[in-house]
N, CA, C and O atoms as a GROMACS GRO file, in nm:
protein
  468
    1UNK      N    1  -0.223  -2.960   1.636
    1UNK     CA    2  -0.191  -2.820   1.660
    1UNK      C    3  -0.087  -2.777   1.558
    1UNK      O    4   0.021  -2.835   1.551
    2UNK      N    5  -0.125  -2.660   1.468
    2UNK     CA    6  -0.014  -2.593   1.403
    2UNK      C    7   0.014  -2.511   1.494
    2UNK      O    8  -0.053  -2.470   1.589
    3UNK      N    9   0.204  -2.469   1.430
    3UNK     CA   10   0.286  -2.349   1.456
    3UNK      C   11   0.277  -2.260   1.326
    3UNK      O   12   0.366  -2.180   1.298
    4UNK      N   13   0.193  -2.275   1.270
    4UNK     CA   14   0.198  -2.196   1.157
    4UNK      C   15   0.097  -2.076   1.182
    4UNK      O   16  -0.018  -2.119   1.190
    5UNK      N   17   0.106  -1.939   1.197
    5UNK     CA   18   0.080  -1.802   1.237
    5UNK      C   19   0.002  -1.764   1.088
    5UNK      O   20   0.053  -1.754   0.977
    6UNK      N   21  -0.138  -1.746   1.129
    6UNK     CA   22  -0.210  -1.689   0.983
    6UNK      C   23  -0.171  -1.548   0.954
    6UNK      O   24  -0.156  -1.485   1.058
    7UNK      N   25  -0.154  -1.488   0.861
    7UNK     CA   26  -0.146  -1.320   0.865
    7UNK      C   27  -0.242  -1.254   0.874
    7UNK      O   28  -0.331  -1.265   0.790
    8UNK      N   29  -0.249  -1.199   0.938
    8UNK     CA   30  -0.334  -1.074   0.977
    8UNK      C   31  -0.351  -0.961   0.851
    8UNK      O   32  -0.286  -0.862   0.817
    9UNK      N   33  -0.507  -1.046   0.784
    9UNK     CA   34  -0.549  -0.941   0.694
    9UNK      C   35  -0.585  -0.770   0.686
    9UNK      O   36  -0.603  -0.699   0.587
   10UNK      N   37  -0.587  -0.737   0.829
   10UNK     CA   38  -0.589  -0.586   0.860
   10UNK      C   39  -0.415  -0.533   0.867
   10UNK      O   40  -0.393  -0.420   0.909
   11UNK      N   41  -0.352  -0.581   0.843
   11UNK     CA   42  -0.199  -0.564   0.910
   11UNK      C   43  -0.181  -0.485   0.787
   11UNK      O   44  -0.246  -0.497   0.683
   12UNK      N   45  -0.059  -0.384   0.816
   12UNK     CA   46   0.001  -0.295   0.709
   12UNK      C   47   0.127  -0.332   0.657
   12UNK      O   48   0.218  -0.303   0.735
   13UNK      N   49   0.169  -0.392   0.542
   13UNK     CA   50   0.284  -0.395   0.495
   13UNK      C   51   0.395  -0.248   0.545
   13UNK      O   52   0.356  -0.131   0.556
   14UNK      N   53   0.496  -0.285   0.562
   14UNK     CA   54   0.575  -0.147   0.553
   14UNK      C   55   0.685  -0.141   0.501
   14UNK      O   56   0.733  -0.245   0.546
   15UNK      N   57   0.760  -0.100   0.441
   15UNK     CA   58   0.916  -0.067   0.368
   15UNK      C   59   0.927   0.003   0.400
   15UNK      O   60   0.834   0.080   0.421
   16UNK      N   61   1.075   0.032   0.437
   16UNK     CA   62   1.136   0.134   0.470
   16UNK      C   63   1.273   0.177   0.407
   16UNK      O   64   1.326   0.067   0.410
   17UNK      N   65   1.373   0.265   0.349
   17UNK     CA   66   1.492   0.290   0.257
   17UNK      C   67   1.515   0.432   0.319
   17UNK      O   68   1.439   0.520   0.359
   18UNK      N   69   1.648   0.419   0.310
   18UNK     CA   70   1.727   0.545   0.344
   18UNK      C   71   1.842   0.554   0.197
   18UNK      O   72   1.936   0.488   0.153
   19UNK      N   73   1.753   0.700   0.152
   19UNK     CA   74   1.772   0.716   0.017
   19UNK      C   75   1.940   0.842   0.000
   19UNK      O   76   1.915   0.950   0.054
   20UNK      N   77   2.043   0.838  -0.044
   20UNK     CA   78   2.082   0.936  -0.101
   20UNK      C   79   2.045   1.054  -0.148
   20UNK      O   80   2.140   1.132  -0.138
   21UNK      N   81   1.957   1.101  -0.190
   21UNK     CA   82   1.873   1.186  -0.250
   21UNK      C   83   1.813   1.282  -0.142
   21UNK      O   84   1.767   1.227  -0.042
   22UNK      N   85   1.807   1.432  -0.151
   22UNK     CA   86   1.759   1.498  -0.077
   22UNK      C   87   1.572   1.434  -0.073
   22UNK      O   88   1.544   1.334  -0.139
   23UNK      N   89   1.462   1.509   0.012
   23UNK     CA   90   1.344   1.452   0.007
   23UNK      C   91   1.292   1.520  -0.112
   23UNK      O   92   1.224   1.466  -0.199
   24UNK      N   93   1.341   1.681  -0.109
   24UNK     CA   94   1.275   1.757  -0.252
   24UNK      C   95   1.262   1.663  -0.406
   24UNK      O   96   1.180   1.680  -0.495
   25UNK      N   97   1.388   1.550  -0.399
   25UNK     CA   98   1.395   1.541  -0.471
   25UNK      C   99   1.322   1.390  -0.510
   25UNK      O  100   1.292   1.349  -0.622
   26UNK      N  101   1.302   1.320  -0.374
   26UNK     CA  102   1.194   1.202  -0.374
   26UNK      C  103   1.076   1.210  -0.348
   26UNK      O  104   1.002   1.112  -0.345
   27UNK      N  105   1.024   1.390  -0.314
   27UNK     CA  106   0.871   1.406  -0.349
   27UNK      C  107   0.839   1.470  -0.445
   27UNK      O  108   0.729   1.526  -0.446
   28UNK      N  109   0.929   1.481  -0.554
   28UNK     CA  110   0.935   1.483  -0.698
   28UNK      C  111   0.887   1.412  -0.763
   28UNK      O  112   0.819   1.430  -0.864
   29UNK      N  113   0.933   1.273  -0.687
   29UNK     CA  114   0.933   1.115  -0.790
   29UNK      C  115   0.799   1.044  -0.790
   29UNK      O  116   0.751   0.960  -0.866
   30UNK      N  117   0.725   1.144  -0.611
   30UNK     CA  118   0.649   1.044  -0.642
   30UNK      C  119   0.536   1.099  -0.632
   30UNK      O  120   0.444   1.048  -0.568
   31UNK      N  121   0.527   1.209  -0.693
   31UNK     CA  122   0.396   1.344  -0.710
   31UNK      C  123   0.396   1.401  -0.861
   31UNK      O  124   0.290   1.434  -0.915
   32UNK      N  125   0.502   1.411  -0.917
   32UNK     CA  126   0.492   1.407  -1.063
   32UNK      C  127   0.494   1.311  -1.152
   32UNK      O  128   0.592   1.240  -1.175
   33UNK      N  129   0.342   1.305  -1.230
   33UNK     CA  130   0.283   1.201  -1.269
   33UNK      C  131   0.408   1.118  -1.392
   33UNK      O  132   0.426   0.997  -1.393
   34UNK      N  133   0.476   1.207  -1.478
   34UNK     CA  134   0.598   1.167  -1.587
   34UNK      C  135   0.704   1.062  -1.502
   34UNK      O  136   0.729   0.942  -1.519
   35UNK      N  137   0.736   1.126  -1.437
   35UNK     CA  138   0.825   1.071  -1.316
   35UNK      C  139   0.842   0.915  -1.199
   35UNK      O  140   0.930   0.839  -1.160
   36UNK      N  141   0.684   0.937  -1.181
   36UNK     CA  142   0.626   0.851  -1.133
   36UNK      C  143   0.600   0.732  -1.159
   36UNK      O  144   0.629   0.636  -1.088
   37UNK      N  145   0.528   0.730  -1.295
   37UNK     CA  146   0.494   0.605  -1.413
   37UNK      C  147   0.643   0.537  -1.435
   37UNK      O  148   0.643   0.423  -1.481
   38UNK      N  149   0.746   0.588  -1.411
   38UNK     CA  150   0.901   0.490  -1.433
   38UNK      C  151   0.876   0.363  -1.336
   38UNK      O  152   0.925   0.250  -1.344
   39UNK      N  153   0.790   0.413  -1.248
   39UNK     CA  154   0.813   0.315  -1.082
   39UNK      C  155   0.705   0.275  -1.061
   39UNK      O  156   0.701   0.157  -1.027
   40UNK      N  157   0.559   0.356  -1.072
   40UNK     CA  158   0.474   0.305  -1.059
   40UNK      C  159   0.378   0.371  -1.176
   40UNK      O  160   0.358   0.485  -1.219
   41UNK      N  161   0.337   0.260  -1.198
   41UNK     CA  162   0.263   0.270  -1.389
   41UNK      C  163   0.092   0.352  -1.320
   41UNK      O  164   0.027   0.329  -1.218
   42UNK      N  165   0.078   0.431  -1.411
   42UNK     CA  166  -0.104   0.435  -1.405
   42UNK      C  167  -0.193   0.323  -1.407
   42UNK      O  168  -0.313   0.337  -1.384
   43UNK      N  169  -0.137   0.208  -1.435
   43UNK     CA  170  -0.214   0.087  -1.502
   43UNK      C  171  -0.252   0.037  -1.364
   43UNK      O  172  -0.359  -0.014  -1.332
   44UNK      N  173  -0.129   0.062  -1.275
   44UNK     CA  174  -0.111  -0.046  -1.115
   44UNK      C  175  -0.228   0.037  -0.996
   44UNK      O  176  -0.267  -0.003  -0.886
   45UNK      N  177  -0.268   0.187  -1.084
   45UNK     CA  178  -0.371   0.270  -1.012
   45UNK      C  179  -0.472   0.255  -1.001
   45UNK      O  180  -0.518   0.178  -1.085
   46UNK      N  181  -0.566   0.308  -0.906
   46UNK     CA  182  -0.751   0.282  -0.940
   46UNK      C  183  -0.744   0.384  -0.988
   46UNK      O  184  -0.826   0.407  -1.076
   47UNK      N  185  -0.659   0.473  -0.957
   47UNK     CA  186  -0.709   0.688  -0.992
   47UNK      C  187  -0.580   0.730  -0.999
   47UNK      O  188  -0.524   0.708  -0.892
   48UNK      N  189  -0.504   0.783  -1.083
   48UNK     CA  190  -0.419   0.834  -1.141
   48UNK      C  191  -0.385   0.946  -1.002
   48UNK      O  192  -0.278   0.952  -0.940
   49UNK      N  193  -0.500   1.023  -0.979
   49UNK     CA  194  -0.463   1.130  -0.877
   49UNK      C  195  -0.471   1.079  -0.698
   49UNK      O  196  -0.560   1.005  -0.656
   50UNK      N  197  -0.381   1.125  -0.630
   50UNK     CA  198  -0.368   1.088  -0.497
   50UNK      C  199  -0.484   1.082  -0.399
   50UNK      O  200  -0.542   1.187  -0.375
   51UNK      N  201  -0.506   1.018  -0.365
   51UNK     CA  202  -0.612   1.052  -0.228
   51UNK      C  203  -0.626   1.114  -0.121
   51UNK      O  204  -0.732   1.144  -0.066
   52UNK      N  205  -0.458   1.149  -0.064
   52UNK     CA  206  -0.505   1.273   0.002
   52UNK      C  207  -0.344   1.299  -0.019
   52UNK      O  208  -0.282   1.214  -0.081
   53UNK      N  209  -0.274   1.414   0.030
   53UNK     CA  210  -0.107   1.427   0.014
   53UNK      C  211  -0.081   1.519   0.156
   53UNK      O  212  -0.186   1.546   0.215
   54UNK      N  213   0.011   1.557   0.202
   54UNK     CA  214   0.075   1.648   0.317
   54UNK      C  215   0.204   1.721   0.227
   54UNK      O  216   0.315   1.672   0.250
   55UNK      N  217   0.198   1.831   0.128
   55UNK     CA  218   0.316   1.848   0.105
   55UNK      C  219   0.453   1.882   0.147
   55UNK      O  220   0.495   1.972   0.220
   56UNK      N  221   0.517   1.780   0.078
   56UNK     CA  222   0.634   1.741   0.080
   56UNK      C  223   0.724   1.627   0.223
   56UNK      O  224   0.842   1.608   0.254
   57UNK      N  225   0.576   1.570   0.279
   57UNK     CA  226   0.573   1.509   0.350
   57UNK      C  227   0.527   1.339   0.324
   57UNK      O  228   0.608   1.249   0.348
   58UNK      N  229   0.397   1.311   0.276
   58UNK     CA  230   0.338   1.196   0.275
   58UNK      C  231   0.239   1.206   0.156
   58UNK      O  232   0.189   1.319   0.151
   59UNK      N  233   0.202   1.136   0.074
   59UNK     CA  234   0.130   1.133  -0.083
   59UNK      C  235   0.075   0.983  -0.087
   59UNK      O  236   0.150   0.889  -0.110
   60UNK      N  237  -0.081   0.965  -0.059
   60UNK     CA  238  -0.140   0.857  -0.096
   60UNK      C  239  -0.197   0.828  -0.180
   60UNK      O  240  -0.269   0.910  -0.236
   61UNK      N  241  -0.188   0.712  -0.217
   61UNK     CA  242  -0.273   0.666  -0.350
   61UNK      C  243  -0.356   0.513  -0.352
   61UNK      O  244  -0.342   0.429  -0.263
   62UNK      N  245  -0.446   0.495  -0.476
   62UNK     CA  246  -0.482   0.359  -0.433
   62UNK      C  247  -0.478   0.263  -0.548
   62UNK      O  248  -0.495   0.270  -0.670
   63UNK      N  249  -0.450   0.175  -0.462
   63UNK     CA  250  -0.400   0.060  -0.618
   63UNK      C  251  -0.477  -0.063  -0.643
   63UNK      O  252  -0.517  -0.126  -0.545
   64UNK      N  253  -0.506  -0.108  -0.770
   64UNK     CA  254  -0.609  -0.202  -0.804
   64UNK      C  255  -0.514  -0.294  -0.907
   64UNK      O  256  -0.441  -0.254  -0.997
   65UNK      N  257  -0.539  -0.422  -0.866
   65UNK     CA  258  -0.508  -0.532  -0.875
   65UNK      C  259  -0.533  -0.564  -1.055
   65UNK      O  260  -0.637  -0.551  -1.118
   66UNK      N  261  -0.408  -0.606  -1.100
   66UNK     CA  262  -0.466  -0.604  -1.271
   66UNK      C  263  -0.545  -0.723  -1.294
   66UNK      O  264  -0.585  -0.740  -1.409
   67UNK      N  265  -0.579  -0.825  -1.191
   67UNK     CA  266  -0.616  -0.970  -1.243
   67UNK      C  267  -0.760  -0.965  -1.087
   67UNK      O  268  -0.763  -0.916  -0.974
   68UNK      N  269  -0.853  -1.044  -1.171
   68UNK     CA  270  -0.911  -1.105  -1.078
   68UNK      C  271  -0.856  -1.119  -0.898
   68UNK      O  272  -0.740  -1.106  -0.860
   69UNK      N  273  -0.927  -1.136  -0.848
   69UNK     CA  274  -1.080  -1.062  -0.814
   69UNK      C  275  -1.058  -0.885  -0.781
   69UNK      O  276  -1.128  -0.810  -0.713
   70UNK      N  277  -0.922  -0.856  -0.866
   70UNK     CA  278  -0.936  -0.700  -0.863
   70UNK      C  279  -0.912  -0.640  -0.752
   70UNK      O  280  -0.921  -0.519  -0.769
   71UNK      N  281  -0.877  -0.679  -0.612
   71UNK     CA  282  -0.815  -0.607  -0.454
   71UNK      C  283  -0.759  -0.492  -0.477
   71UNK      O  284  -0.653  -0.474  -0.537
   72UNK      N  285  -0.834  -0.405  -0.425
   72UNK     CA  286  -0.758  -0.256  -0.412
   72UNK      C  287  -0.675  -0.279  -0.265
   72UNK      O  288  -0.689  -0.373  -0.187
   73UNK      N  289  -0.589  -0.166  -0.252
   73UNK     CA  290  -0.478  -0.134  -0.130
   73UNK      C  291  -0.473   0.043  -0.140
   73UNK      O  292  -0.504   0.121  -0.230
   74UNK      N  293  -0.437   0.055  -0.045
   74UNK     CA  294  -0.366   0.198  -0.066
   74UNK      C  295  -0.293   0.229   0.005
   74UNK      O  296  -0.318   0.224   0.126
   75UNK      N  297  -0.164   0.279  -0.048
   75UNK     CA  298   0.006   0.293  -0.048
   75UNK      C  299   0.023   0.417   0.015
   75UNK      O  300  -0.078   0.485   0.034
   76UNK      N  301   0.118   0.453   0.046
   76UNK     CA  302   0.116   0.556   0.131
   76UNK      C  303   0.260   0.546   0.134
   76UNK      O  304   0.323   0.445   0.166
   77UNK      N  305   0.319   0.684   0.090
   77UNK     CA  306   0.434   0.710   0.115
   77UNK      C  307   0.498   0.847   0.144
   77UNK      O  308   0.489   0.946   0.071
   78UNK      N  309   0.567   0.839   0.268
   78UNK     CA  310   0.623   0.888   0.331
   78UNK      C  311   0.755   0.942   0.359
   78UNK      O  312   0.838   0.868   0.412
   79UNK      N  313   0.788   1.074   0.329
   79UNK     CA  314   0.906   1.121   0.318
   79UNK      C  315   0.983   1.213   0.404
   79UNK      O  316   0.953   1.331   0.388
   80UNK      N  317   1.099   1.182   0.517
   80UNK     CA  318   1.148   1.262   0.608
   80UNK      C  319   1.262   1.292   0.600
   80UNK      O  320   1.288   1.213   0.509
   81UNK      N  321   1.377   1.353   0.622
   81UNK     CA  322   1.507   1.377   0.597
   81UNK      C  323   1.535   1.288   0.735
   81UNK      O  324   1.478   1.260   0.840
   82UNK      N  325   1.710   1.255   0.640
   82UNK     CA  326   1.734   1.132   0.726
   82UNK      C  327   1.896   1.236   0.801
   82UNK      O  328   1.914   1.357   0.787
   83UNK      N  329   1.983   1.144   0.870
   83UNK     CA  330   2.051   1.218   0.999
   83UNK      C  331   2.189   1.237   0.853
   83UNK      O  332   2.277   1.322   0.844
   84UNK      N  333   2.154   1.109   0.750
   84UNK     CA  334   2.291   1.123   0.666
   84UNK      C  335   2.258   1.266   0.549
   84UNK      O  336   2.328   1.291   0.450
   85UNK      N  337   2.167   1.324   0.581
   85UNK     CA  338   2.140   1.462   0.456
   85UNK      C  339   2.065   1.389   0.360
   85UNK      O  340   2.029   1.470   0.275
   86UNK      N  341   2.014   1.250   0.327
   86UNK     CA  342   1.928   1.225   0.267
   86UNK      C  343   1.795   1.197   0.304
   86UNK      O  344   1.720   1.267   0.372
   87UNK      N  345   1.776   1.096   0.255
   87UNK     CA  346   1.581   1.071   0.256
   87UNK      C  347   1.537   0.928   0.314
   87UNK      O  348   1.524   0.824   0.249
   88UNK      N  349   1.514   0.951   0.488
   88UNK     CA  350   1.400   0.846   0.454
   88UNK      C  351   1.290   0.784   0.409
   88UNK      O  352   1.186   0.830   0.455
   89UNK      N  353   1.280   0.699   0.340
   89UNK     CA  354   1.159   0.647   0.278
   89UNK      C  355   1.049   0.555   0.324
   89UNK      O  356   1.074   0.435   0.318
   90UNK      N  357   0.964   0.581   0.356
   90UNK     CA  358   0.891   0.469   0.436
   90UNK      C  359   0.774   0.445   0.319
   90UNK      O  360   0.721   0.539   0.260
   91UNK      N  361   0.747   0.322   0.298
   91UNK     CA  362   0.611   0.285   0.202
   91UNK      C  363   0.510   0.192   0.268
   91UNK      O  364   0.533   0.073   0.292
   92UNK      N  365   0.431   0.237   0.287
   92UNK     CA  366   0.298   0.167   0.371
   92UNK      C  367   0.208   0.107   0.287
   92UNK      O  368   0.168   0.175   0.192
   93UNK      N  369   0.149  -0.058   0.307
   93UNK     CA  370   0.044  -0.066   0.186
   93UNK      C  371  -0.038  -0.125   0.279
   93UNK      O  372  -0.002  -0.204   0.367
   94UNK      N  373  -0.192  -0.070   0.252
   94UNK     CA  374  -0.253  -0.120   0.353
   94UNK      C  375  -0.382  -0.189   0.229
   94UNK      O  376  -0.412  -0.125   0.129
   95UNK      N  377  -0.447  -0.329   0.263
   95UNK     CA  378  -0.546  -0.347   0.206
   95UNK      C  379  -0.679  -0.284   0.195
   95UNK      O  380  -0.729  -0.331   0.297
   96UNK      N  381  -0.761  -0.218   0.149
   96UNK     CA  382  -0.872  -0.227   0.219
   96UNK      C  383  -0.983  -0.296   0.231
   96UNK      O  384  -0.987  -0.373   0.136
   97UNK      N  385  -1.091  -0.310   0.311
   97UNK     CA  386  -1.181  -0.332   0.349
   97UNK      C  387  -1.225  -0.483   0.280
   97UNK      O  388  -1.194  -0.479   0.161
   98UNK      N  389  -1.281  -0.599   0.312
   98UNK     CA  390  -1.298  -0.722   0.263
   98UNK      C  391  -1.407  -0.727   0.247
   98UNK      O  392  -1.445  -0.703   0.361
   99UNK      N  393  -1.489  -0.739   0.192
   99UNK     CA  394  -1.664  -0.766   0.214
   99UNK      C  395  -1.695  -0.871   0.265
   99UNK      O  396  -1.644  -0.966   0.206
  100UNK      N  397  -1.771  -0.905   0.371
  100UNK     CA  398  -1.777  -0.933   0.448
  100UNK      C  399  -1.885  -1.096   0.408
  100UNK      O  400  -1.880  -1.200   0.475
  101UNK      N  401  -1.964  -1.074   0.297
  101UNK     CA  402  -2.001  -1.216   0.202
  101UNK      C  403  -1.925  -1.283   0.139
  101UNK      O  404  -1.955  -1.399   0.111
  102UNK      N  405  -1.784  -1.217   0.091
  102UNK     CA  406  -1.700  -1.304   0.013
  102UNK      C  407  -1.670  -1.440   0.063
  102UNK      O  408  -1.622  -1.481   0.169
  103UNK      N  409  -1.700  -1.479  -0.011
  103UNK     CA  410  -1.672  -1.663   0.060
  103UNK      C  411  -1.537  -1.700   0.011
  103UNK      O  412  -1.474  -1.676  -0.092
  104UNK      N  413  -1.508  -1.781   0.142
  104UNK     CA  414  -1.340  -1.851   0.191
  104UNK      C  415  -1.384  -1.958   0.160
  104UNK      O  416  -1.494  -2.013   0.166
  105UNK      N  417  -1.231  -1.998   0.107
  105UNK     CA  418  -1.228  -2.141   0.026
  105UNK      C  419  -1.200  -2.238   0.226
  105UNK      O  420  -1.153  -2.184   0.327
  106UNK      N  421  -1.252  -2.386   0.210
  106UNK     CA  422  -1.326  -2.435   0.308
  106UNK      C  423  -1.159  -2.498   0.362
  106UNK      O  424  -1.174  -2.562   0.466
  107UNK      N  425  -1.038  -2.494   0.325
  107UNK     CA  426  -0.940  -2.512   0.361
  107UNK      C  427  -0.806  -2.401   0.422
  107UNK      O  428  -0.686  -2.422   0.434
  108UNK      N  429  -0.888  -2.283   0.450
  108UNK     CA  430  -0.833  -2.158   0.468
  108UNK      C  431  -0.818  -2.125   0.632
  108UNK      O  432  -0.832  -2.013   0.681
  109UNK      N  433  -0.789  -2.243   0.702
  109UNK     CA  434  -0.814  -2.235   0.841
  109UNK      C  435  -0.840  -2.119   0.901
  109UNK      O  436  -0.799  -2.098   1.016
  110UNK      N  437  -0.911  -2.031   0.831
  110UNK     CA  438  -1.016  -1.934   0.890
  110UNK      C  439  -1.094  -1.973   0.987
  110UNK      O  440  -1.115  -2.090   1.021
  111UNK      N  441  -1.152  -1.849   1.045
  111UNK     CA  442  -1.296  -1.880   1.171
  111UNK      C  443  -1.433  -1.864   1.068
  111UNK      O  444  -1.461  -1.772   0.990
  112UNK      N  445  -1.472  -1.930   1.084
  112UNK     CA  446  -1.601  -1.936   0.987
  112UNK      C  447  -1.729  -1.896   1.079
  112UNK      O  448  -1.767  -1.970   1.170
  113UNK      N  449  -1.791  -1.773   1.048
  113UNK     CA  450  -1.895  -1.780   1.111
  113UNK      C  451  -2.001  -1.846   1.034
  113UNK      O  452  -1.981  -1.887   0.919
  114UNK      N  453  -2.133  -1.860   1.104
  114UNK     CA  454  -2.248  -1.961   1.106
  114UNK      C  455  -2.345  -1.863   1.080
  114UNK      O  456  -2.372  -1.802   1.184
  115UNK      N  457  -2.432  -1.807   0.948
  115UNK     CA  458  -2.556  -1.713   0.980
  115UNK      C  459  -2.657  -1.814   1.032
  115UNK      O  460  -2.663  -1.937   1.020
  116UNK      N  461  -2.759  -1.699   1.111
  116UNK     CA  462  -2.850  -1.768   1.152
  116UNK      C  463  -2.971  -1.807   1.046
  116UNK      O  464  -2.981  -1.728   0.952
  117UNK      N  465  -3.048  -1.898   1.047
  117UNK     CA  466  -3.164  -1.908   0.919
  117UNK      C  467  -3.276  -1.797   0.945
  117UNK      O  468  -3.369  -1.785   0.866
   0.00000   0.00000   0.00000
């Protein structure tokens, strides 16, 4: 028997920062494309432009993996005024979707299903 807890590939990363900065000025950073590329490059993007936004609230995007086998995610970040006059920051990265043929290496104490013949 392990105590060792597999991670939960549907699970959402989350960060969270309580910024100095008003929010005007951290949904600046991360909606104008000049601005943006300081922190997060076009390169780290699948699509330069967001996938969906709430202005001045929440701005998503999706990100592709520079190396083999290429895993997209998409980030999600979230901007509220905090109680100190600045900015909370919350950053969400969620994977998506696995295909469902990709084959697991046979030491991945995964559940392995069985197709039928």
């Amino acid at each position: 028997m392990s105590d060792t807890v597999e991670p939960d590939a549907d699970a959402a990363l989350v960060i969270e920062y309580d910024l100095d900065a008003p929010p005007e000025k951290v949904w600046r950073a991360v909606t104008i494309p000049a601005l943006r590329e300081r922190w997060l490059p076009d390169c780290d993007l699948a699509g330069a432009e967001p996938l969906s936004s709430v202005a001045g609230e929440e701005v998503r995007y999706r990100l592709r993996d520079s190396e083999p086998p290429f895993r997209e995610s998409h980030v999600t970040f979230r901007i509220e005024p905090n109680e100190a006059g600045g900015t909370r920051f919350r950053i969400i990265q969620e994977a998506c979707g696995q295909r469902a043929n990709q084959p697991r290496a046979a030491n991945c104490n995964s559940r392995t299903l069985m197709r039928a013949a």
